[in-house]
BALOBA-1460 file (C-alpha; in Angstrom, 3 decimals):
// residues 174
<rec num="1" residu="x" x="124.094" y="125.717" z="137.543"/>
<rec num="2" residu="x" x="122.613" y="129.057" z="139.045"/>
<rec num="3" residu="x" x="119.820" y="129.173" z="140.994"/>
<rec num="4" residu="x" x="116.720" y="130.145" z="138.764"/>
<rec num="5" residu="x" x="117.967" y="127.007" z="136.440"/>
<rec num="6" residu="x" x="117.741" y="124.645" z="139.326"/>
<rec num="7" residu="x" x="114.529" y="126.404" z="140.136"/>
<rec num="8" residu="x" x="113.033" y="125.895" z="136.765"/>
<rec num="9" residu="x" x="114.697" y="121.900" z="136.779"/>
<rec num="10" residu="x" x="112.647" y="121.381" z="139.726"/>
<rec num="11" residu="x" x="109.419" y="122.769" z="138.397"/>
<rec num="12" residu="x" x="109.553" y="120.614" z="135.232"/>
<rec num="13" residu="x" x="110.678" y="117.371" z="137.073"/>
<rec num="14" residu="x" x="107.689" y="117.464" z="139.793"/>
<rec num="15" residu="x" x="105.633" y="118.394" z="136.899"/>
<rec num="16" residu="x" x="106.240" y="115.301" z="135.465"/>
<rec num="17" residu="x" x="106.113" y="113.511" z="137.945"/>
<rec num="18" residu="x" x="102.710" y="114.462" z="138.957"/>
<rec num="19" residu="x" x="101.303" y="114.428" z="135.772"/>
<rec num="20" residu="x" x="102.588" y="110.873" z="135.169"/>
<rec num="21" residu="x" x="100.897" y="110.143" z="138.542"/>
<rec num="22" residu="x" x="97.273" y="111.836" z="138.072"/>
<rec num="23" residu="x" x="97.108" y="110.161" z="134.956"/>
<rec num="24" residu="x" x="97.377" y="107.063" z="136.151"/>
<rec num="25" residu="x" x="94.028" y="104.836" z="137.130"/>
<rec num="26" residu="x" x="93.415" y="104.809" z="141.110"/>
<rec num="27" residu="x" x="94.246" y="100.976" z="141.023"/>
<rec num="28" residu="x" x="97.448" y="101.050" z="139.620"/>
<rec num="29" residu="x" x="98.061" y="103.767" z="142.736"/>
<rec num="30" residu="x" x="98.595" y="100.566" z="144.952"/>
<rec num="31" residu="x" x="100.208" y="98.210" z="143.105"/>
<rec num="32" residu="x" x="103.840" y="97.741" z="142.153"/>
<rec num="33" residu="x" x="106.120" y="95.282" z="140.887"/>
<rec num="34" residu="x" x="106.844" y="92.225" z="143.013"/>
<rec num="35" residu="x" x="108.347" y="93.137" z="145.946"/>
<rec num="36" residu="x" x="108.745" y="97.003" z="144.430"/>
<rec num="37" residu="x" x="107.353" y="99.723" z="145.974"/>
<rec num="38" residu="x" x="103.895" y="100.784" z="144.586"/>
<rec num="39" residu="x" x="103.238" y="104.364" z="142.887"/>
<rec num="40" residu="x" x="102.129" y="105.860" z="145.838"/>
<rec num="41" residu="x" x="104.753" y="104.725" z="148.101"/>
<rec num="42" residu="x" x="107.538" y="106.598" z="145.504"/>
<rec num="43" residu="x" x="105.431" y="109.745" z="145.678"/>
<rec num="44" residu="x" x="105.172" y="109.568" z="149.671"/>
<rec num="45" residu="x" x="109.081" y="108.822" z="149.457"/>
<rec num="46" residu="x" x="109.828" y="111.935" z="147.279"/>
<rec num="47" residu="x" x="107.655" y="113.852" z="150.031"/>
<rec num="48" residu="x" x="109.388" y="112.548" z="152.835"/>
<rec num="49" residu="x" x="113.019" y="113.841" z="150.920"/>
<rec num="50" residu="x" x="111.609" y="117.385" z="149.846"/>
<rec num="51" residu="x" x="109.629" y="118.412" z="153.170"/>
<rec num="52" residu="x" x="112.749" y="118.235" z="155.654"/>
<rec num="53" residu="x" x="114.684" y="120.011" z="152.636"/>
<rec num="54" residu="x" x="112.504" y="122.580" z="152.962"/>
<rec num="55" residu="x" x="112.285" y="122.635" z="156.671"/>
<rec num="56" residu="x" x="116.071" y="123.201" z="156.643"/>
<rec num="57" residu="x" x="116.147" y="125.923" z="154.146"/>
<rec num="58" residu="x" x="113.395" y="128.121" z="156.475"/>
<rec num="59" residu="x" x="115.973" y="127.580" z="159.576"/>
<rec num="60" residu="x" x="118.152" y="130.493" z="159.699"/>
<rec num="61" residu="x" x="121.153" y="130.075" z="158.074"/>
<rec num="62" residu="x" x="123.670" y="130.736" z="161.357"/>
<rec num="63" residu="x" x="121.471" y="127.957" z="162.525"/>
<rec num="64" residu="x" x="122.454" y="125.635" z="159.428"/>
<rec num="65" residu="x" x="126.215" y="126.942" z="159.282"/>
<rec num="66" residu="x" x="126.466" y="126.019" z="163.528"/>
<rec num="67" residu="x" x="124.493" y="122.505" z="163.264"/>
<rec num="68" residu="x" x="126.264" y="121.096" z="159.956"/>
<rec num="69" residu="x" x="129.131" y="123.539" z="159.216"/>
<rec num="70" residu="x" x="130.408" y="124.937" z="156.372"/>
<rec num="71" residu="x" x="131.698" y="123.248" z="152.830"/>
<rec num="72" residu="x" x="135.506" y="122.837" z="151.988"/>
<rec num="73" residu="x" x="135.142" y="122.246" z="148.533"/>
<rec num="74" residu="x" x="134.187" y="123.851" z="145.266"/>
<rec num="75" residu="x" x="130.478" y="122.725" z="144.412"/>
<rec num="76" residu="x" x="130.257" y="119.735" z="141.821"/>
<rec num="77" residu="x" x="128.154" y="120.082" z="138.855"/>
<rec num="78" residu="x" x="124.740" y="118.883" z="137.969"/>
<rec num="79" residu="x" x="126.301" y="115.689" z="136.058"/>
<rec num="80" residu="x" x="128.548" y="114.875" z="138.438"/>
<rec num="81" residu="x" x="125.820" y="115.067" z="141.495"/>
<rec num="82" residu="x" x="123.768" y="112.916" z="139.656"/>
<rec num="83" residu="x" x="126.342" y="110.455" z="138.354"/>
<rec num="84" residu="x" x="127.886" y="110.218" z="141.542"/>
<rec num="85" residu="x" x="124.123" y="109.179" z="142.948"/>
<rec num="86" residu="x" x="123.513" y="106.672" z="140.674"/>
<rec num="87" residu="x" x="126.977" y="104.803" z="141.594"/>
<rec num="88" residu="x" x="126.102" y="105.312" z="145.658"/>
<rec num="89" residu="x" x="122.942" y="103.817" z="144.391"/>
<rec num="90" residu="x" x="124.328" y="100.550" z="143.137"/>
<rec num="91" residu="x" x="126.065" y="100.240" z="146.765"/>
<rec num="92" residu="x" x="123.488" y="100.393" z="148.739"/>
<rec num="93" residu="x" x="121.126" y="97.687" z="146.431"/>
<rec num="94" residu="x" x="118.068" y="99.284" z="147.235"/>
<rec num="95" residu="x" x="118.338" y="99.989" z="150.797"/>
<rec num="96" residu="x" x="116.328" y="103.113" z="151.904"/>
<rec num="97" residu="x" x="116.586" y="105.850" z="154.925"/>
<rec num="98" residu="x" x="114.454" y="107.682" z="157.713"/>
<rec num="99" residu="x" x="110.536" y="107.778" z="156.661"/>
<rec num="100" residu="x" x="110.862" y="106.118" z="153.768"/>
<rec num="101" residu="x" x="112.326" y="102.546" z="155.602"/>
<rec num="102" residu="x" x="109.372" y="100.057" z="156.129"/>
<rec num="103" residu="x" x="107.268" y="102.564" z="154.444"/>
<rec num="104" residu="x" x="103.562" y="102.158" z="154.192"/>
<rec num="105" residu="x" x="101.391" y="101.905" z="151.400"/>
<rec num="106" residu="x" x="99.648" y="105.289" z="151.061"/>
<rec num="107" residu="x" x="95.539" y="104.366" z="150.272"/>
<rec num="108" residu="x" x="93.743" y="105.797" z="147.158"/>
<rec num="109" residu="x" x="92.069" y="108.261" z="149.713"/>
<rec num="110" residu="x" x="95.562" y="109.827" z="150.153"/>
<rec num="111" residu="x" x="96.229" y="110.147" z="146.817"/>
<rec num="112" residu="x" x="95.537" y="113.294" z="145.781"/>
<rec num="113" residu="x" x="96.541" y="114.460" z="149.998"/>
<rec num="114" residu="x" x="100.047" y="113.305" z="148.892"/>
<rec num="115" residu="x" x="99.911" y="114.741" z="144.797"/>
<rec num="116" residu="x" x="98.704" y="118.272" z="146.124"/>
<rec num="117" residu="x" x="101.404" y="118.295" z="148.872"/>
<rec num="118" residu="x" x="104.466" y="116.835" z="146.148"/>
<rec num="119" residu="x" x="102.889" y="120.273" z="144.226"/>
<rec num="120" residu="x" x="103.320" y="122.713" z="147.135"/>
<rec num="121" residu="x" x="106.650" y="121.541" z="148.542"/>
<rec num="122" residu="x" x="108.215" y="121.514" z="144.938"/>
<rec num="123" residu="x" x="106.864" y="125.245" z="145.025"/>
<rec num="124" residu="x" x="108.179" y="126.307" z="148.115"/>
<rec num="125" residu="x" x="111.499" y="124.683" z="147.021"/>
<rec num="126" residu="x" x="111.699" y="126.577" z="143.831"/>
<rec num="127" residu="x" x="111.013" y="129.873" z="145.885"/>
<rec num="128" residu="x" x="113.567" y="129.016" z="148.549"/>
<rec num="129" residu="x" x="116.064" y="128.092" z="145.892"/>
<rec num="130" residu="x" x="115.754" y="131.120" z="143.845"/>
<rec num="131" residu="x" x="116.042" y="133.333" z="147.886"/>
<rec num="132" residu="x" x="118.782" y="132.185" z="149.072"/>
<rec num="133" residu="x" x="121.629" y="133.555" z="148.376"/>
<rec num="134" residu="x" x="124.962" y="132.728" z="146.106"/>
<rec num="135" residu="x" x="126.947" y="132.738" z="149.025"/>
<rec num="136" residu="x" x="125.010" y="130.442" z="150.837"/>
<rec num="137" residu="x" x="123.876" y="128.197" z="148.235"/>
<rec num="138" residu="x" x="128.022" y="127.492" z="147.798"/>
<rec num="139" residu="x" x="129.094" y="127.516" z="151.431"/>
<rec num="140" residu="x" x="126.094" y="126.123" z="153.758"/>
<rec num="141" residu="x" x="126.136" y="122.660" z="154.177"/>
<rec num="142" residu="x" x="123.372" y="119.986" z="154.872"/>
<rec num="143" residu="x" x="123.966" y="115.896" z="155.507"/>
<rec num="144" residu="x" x="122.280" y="113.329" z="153.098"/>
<rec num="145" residu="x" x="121.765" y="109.630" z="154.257"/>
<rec num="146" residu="x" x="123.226" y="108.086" z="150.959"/>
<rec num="147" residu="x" x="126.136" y="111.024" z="149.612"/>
<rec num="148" residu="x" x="127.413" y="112.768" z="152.874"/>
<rec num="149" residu="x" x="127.427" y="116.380" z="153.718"/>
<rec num="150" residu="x" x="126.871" y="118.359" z="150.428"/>
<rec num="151" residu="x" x="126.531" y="122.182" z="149.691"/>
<rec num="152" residu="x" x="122.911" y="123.659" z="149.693"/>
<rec num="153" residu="x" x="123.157" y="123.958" z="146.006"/>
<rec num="154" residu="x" x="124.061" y="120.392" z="144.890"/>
<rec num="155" residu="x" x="121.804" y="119.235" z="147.584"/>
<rec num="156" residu="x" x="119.129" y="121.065" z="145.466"/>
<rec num="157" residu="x" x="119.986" y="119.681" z="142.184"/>
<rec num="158" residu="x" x="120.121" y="116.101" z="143.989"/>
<rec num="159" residu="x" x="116.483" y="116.864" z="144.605"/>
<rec num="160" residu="x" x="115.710" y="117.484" z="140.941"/>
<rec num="161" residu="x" x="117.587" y="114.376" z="139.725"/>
<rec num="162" residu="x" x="115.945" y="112.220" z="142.974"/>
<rec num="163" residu="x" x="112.459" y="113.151" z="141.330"/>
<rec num="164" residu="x" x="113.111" y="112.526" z="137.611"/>
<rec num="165" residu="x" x="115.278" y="109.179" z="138.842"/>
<rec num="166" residu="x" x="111.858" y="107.866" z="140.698"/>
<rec num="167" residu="x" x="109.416" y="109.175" z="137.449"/>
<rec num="168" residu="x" x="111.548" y="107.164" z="135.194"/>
<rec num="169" residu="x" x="111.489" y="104.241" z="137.190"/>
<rec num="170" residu="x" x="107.352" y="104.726" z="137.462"/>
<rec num="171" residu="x" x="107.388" y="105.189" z="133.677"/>
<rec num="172" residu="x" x="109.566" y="101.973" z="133.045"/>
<rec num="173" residu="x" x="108.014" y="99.712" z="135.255"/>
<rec num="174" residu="x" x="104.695" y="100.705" z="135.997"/>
């Protein structure tokens, strides 16, 4: 997938998303299904995964290339990312990493804090994706709590799958 196509997959998944979430009524913003986290807590947990994404990506890349190395591999495809996701998913059983662990639940004053930052991060993403280049999309690496060290690139895509994998779960269960 080249890097204005993952730029545009990002823009129309944290479109969605956000639409799906302004639409929704302020009270449904704090309440999920038993034991579930609520709306807001998935958006907060899509911030936490984008922001240090993007913090990465402004590092300079000798920096990146020193701290996590470089990839031995050929990058995987957009299908395979996500299906290999969705199977670490099923190990873990709902288990969740760094911020989002013992996450709290964001108040309706926060709301549109946490919607207008989920806007600018997915922006500054999309840039970054589409300024980087080839060569270091394919060869820089960056670790993931759930799938291991993975090329800039697929880490990327992960990001656009991550965000329509938590709007389809709002959608379906909210």
């Amino acid at each position: 997938m080249d890097k204005d196509a993952i730029a545009d997959l990002i823009e129309e998944k944290n479109e969605a998303l956000i639409n799906w979430l302004s639409n929704q009524e302020d009270d449904n913003w704090l309440n999920g299904p038993d034991g579930k986290w609520t709306p807001g807590q998935h958006a907060l947990h899509l911030l936490h995964s984008i922001k240090p994404l993007n913090n990465a990506l402004s590092l300079p890349k000798f920096v990146l290339r020193y701290k996590f190395g470089k990839s031995n591999r050929n990058v995987r495809d957009y299908s395979t990312v996500t299906n290999r996701y969705q199977e670490r998913l099923k190990d873990v059983k709902g288990k969740t990493y760094g911020p989002s662990k013992n996450m709290k639940i964001p108040t309706v004053s926060e709301k549109q804090y946490i919607l207008n930052r989920l806007q600018v991060e997915g922006k500054k993403l999309q840039y970054k994706t589409r300024k980087i280049s080839n060569k270091n999309l394919d060869n820089l690496i960056l670790p993931h709590p759930l799938m291991g060290k993975m090329p800039i690139r697929e880490i990327i895509m992960w990001t656009a799958h991550h965000i329509e994998h938590h709007t389809n779960t709002l959608k379906d269960k909210y």
